[in-house]
N, CA, C and O atoms as a Maestro MAE file, in Angstrom:
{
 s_m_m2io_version
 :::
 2.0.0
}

f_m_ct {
 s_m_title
 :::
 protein
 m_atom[272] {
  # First column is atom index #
  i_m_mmod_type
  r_m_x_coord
  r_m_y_coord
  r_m_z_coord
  i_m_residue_number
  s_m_chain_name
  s_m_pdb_residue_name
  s_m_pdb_atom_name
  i_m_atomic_number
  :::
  1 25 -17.867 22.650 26.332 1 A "UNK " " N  " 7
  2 3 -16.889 23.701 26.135 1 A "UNK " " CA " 6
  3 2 -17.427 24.707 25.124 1 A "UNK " " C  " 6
  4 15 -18.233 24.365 24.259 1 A "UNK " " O  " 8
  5 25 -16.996 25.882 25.237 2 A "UNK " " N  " 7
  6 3 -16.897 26.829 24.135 2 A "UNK " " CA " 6
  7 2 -16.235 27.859 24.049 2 A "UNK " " C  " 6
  8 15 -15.660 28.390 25.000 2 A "UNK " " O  " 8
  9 25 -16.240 28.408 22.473 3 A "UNK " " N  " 7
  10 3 -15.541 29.182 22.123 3 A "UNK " " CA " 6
  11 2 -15.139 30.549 23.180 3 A "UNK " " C  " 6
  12 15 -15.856 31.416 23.677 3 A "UNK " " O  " 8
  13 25 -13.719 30.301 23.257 4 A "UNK " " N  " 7
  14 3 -13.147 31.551 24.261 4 A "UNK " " CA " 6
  15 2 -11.555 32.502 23.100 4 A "UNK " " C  " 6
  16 15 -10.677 31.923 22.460 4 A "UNK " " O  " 8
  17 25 -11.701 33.525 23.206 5 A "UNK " " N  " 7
  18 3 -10.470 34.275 22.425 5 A "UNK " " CA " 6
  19 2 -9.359 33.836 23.004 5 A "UNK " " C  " 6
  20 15 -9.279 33.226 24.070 5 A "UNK " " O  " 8
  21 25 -8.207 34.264 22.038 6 A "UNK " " N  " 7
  22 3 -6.682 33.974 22.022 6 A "UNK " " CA " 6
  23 2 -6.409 34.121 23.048 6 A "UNK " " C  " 6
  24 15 -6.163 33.189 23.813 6 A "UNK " " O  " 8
  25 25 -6.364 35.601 23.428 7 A "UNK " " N  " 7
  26 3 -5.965 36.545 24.640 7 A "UNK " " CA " 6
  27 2 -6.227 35.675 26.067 7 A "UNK " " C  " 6
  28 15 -5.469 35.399 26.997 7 A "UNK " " O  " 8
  29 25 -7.780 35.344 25.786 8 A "UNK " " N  " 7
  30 3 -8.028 34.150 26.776 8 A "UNK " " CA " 6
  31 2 -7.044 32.745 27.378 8 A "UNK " " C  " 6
  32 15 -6.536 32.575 28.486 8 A "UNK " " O  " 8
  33 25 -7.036 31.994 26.319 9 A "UNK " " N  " 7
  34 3 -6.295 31.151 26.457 9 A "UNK " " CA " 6
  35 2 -5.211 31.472 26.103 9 A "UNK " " C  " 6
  36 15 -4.869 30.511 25.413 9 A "UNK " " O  " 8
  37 25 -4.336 32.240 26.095 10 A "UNK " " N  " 7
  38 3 -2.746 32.755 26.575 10 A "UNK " " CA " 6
  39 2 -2.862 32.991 28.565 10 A "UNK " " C  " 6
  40 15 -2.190 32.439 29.436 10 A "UNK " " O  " 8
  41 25 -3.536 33.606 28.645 11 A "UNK " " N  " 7
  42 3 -3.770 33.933 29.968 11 A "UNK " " CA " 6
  43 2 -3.472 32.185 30.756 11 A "UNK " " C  " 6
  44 15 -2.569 31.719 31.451 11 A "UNK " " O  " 8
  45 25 -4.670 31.680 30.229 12 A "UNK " " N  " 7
  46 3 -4.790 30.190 31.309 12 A "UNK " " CA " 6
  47 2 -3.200 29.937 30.461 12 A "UNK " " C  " 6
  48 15 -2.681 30.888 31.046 12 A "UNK " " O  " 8
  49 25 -2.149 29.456 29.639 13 A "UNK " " N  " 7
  50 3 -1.785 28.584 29.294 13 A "UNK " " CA " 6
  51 2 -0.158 29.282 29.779 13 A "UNK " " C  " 6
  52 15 0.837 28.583 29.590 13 A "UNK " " O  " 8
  53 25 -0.067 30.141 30.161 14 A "UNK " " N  " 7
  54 3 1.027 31.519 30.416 14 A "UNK " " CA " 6
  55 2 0.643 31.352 32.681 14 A "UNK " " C  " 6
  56 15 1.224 32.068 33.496 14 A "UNK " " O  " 8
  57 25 -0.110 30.569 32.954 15 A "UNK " " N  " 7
  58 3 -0.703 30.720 34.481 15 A "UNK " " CA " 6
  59 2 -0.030 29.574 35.026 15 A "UNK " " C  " 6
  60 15 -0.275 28.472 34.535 15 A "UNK " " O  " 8
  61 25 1.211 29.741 36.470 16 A "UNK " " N  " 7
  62 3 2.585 29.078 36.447 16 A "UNK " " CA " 6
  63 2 1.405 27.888 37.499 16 A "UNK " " C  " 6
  64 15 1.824 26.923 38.139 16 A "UNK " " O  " 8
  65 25 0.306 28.211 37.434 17 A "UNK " " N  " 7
  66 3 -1.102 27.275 38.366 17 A "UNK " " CA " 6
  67 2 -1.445 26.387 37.698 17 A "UNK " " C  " 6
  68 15 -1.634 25.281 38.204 17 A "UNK " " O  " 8
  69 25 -1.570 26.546 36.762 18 A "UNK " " N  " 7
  70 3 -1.698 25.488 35.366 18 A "UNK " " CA " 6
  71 2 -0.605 24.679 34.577 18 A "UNK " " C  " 6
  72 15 0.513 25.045 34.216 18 A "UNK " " O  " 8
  73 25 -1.300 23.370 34.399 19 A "UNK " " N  " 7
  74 3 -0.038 22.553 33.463 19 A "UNK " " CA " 6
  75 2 -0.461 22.771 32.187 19 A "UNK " " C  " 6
  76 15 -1.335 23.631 32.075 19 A "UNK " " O  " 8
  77 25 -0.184 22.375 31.457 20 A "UNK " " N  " 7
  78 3 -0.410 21.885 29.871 20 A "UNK " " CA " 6
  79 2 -0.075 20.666 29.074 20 A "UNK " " C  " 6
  80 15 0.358 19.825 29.862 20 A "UNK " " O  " 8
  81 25 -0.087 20.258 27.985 21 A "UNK " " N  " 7
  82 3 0.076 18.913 27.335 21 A "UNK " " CA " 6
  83 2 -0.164 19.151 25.880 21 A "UNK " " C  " 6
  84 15 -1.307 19.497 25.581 21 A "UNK " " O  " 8
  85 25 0.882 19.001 24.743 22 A "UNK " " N  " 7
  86 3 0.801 19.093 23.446 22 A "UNK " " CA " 6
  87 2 0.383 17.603 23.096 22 A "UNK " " C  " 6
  88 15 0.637 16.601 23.765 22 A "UNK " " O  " 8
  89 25 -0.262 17.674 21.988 23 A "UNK " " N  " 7
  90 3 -0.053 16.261 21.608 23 A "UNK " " CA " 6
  91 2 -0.482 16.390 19.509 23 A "UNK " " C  " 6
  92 15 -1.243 17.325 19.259 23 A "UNK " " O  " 8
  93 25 -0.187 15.839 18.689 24 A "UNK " " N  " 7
  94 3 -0.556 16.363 17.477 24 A "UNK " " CA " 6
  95 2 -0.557 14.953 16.855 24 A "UNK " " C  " 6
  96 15 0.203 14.128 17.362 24 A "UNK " " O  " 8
  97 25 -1.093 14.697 16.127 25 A "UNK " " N  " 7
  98 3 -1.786 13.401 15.096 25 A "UNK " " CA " 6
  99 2 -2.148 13.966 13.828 25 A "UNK " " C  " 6
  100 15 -3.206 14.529 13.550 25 A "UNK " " O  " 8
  101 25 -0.896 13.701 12.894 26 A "UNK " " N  " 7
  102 3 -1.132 14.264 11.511 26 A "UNK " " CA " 6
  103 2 -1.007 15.898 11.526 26 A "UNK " " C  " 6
  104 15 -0.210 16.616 12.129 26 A "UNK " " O  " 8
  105 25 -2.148 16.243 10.588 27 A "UNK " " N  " 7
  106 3 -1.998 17.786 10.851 27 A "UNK " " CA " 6
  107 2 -3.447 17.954 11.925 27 A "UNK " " C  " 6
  108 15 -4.289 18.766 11.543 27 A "UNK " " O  " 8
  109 25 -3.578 17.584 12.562 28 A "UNK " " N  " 7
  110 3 -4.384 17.629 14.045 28 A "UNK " " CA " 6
  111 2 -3.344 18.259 15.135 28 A "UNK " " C  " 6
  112 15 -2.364 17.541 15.334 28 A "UNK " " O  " 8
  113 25 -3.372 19.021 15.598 29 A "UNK " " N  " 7
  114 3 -2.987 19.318 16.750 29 A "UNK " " CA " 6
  115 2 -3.344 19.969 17.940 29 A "UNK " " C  " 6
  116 15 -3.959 21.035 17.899 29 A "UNK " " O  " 8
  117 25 -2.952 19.322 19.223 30 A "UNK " " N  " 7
  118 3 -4.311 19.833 20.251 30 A "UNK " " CA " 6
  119 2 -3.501 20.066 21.102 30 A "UNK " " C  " 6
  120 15 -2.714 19.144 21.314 30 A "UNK " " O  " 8
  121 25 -3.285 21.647 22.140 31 A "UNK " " N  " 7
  122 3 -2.770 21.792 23.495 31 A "UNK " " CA " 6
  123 2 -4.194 22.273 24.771 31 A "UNK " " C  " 6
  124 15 -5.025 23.181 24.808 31 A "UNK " " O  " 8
  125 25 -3.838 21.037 25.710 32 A "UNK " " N  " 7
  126 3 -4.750 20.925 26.822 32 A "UNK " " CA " 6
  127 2 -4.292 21.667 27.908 32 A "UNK " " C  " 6
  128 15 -3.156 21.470 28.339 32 A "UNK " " O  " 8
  129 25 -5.154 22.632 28.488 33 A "UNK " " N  " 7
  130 3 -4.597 23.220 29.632 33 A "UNK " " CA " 6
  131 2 -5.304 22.844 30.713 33 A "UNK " " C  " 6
  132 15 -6.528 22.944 30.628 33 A "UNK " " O  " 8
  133 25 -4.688 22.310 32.011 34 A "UNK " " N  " 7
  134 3 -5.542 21.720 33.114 34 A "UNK " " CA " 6
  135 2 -5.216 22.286 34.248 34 A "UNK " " C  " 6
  136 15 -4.051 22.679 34.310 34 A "UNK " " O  " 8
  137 25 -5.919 22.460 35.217 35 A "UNK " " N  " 7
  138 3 -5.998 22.788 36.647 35 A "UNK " " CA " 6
  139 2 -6.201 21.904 37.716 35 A "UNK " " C  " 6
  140 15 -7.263 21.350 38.003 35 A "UNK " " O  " 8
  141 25 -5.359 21.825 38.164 36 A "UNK " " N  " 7
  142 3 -5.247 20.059 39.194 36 A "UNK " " CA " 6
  143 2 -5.347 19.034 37.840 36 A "UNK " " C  " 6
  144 15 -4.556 18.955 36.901 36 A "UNK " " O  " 8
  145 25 -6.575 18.295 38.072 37 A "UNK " " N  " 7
  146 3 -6.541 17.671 37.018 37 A "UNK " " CA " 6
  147 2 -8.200 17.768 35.956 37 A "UNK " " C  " 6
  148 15 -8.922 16.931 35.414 37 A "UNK " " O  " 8
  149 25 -8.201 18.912 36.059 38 A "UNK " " N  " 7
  150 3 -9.469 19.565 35.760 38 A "UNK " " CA " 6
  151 2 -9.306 20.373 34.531 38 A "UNK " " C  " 6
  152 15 -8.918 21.526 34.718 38 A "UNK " " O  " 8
  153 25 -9.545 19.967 33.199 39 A "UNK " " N  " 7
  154 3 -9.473 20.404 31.904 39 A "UNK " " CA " 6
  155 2 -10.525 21.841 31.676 39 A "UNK " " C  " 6
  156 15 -11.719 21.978 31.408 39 A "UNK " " O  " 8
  157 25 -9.563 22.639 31.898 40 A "UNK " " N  " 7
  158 3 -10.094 23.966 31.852 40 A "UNK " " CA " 6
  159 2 -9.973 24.539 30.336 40 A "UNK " " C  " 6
  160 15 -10.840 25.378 30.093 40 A "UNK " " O  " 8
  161 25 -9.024 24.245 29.196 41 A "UNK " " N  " 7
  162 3 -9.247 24.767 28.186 41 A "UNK " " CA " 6
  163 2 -8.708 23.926 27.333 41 A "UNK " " C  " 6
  164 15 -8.086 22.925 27.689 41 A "UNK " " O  " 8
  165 25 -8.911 24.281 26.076 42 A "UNK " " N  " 7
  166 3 -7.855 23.388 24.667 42 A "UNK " " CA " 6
  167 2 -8.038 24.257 23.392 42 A "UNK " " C  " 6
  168 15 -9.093 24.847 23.158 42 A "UNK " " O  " 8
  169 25 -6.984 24.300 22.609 43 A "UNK " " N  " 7
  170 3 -6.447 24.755 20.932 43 A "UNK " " CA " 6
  171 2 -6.780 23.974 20.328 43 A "UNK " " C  " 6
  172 15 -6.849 22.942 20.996 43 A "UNK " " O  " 8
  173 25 -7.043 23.847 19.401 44 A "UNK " " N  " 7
  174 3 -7.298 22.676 18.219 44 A "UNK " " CA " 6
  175 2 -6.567 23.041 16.940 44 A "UNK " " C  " 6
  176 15 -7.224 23.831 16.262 44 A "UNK " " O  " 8
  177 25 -5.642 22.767 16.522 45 A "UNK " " N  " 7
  178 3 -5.250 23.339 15.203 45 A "UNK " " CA " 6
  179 2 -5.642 22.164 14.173 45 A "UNK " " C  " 6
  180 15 -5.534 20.961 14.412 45 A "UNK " " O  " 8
  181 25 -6.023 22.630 13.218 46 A "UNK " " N  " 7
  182 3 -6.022 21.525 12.032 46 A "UNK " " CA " 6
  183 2 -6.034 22.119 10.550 46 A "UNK " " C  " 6
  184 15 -7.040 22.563 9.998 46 A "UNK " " O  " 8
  185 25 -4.927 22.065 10.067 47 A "UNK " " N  " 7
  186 3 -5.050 22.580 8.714 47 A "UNK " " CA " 6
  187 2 -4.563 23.719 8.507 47 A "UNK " " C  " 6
  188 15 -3.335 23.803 8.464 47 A "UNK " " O  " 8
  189 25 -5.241 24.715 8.353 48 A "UNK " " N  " 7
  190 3 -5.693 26.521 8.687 48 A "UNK " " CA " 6
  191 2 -6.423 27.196 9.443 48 A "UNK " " C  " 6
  192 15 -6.570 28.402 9.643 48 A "UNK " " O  " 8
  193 25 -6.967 26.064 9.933 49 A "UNK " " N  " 7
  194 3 -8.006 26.751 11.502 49 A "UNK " " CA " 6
  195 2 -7.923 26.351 12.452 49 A "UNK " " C  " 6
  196 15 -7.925 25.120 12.464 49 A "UNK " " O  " 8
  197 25 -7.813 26.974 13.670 50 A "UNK " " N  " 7
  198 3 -7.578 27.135 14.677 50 A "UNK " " CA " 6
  199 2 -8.698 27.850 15.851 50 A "UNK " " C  " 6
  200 15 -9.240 28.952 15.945 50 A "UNK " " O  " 8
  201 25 -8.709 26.842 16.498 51 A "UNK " " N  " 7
  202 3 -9.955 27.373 17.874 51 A "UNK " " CA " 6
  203 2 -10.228 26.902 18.508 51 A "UNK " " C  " 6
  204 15 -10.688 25.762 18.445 51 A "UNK " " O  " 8
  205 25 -10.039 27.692 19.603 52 A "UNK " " N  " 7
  206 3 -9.782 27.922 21.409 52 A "UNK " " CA " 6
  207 2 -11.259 27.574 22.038 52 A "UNK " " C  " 6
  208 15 -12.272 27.655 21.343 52 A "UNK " " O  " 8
  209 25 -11.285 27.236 23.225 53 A "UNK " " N  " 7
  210 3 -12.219 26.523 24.121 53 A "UNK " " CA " 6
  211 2 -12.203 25.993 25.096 53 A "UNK " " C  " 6
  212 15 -11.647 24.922 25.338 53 A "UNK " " O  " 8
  213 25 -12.801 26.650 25.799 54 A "UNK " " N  " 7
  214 3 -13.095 26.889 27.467 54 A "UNK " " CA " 6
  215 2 -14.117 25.889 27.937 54 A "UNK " " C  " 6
  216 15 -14.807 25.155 27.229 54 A "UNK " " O  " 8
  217 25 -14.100 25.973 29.138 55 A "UNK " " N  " 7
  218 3 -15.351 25.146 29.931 55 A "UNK " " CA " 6
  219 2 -15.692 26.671 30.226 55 A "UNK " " C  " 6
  220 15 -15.020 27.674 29.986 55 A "UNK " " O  " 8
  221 25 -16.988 26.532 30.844 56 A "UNK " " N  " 7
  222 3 -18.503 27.413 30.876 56 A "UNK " " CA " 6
  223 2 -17.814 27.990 32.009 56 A "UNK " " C  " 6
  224 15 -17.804 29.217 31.913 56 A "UNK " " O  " 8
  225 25 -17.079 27.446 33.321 57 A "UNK " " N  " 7
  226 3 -16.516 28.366 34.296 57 A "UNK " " CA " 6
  227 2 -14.506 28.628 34.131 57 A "UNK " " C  " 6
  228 15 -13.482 28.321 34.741 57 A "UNK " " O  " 8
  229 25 -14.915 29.356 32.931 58 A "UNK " " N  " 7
  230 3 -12.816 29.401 32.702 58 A "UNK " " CA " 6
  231 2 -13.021 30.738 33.397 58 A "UNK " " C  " 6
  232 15 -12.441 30.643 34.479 58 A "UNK " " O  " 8
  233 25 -13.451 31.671 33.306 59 A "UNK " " N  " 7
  234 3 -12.926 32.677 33.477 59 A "UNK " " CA " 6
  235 2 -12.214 33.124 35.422 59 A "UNK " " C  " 6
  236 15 -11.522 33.995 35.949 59 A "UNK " " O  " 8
  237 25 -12.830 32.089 35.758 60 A "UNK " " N  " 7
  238 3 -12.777 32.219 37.012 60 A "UNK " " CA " 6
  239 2 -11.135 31.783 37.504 60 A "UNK " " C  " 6
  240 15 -10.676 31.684 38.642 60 A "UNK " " O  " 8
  241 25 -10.411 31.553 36.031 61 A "UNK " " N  " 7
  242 3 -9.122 30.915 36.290 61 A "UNK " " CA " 6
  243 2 -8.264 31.615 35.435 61 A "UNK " " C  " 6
  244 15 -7.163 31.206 35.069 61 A "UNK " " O  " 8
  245 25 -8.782 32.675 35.122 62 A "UNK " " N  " 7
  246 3 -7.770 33.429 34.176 62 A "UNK " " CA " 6
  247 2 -7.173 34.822 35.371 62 A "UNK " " C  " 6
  248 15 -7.803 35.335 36.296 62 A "UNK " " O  " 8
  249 25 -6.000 35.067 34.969 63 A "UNK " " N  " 7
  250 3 -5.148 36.034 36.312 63 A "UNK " " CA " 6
  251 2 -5.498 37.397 35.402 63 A "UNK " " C  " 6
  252 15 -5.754 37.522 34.204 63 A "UNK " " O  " 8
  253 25 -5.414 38.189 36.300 64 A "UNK " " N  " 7
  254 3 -5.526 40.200 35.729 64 A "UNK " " CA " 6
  255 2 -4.408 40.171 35.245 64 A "UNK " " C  " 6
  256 15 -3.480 39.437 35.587 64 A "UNK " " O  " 8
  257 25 -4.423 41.158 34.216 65 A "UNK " " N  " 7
  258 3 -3.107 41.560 33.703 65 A "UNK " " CA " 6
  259 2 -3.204 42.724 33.952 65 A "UNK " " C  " 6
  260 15 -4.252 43.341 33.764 65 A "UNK " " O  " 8
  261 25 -1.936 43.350 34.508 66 A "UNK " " N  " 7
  262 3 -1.563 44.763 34.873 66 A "UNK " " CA " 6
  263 2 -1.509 45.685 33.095 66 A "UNK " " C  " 6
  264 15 -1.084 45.471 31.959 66 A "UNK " " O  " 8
  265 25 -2.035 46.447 33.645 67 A "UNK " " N  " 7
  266 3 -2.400 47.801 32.651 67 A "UNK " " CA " 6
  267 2 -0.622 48.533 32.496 67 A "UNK " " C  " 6
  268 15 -0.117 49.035 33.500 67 A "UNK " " O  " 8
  269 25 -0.028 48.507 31.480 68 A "UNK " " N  " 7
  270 3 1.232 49.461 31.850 68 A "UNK " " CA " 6
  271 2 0.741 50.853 30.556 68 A "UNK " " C  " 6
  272 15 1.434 51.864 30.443 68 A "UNK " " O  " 8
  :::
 }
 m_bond[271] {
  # First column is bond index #
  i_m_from
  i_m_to
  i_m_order
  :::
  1 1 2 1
  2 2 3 1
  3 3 4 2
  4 3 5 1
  5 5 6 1
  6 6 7 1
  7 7 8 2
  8 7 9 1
  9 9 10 1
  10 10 11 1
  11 11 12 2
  12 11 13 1
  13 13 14 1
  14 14 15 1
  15 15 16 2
  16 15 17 1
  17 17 18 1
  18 18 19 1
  19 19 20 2
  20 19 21 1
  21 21 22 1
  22 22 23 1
  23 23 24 2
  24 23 25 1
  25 25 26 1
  26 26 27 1
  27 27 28 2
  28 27 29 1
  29 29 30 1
  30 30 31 1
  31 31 32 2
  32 31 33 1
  33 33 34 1
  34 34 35 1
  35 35 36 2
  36 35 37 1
  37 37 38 1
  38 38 39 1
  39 39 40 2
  40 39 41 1
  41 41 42 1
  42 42 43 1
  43 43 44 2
  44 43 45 1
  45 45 46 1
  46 46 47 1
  47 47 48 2
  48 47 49 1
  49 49 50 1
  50 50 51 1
  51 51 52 2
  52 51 53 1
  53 53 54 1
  54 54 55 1
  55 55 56 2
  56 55 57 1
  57 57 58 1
  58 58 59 1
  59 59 60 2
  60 59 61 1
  61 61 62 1
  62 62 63 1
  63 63 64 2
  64 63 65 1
  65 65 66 1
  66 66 67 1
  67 67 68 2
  68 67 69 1
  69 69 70 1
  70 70 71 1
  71 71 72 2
  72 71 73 1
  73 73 74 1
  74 74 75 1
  75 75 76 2
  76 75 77 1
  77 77 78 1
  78 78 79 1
  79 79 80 2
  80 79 81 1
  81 81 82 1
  82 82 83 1
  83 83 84 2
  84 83 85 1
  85 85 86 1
  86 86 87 1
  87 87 88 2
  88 87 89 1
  89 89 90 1
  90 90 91 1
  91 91 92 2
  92 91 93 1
  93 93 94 1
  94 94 95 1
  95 95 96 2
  96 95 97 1
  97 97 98 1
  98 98 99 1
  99 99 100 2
  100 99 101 1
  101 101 102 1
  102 102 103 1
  103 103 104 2
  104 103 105 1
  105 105 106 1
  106 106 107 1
  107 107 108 2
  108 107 109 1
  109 109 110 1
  110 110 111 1
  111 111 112 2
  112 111 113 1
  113 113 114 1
  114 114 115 1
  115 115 116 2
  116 115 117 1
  117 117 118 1
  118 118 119 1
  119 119 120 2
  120 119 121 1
  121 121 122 1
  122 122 123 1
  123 123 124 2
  124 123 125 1
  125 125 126 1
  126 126 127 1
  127 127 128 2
  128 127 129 1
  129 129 130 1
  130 130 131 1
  131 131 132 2
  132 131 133 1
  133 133 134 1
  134 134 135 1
  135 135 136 2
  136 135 137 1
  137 137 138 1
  138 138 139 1
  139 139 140 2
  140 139 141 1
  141 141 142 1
  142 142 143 1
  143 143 144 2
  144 143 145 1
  145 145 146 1
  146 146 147 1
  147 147 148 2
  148 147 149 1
  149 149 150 1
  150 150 151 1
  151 151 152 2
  152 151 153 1
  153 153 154 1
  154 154 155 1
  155 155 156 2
  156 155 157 1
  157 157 158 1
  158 158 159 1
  159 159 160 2
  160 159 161 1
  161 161 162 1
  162 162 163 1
  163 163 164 2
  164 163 165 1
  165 165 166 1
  166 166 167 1
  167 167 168 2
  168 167 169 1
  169 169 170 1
  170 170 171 1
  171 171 172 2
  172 171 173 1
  173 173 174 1
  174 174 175 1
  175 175 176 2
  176 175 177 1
  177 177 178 1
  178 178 179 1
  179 179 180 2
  180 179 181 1
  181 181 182 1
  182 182 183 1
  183 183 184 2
  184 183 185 1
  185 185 186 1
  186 186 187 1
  187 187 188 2
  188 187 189 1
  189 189 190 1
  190 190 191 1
  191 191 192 2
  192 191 193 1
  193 193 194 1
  194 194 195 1
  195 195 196 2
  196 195 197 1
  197 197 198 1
  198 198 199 1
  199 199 200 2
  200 199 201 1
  201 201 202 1
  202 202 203 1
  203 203 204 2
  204 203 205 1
  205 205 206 1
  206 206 207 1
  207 207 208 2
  208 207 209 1
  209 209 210 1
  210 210 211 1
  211 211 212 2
  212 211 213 1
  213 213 214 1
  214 214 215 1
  215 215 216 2
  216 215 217 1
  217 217 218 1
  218 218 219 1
  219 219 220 2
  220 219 221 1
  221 221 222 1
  222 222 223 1
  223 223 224 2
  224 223 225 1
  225 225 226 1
  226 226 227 1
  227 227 228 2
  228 227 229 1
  229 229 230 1
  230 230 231 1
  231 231 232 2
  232 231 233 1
  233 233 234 1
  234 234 235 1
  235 235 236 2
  236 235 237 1
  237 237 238 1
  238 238 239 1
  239 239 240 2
  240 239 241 1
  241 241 242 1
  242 242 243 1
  243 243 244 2
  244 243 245 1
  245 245 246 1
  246 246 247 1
  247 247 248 2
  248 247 249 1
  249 249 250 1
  250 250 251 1
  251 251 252 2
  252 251 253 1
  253 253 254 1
  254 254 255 1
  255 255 256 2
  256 255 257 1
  257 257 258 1
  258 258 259 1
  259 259 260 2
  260 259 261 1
  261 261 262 1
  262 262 263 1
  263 263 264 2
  264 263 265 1
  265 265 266 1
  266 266 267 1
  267 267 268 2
  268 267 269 1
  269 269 270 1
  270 270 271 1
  271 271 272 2
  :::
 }
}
């Protein structure tokens, strides 16, 4: 996996194609976003930092957003 922007993973995690799954342990906290059952991205929060991460083919699963 690697590093992918916010904007990114709002897209996959906001996509009605995709599920998701919270899960948090302490101040660990992790949301998984999957496709079928194919782990396409994850958040990691811990502490004060926070960061997003893709597999090498996400983009191919993120939807256009209309320009207004």
């Amino acid at each position: 996996m690697k590093l992918i922007m916010k904007t990114e993973f709002d897209n996959l995690r906001l996509n009605q194609n995709h599920n998701y799954e919270a899960d948090s342990n302490g101040d660990k906290h992790v949301v998984k976003i999957y496709y079928n059952d194919l782990l396409i991205a994850k958040k990691i929060k811990q502490n004060k930092s926070i960061r997003f991460f893709g597999i090498a083919e996400y983009k191919q699963y993120l939807t256009q957003e209309s320009n207004l």
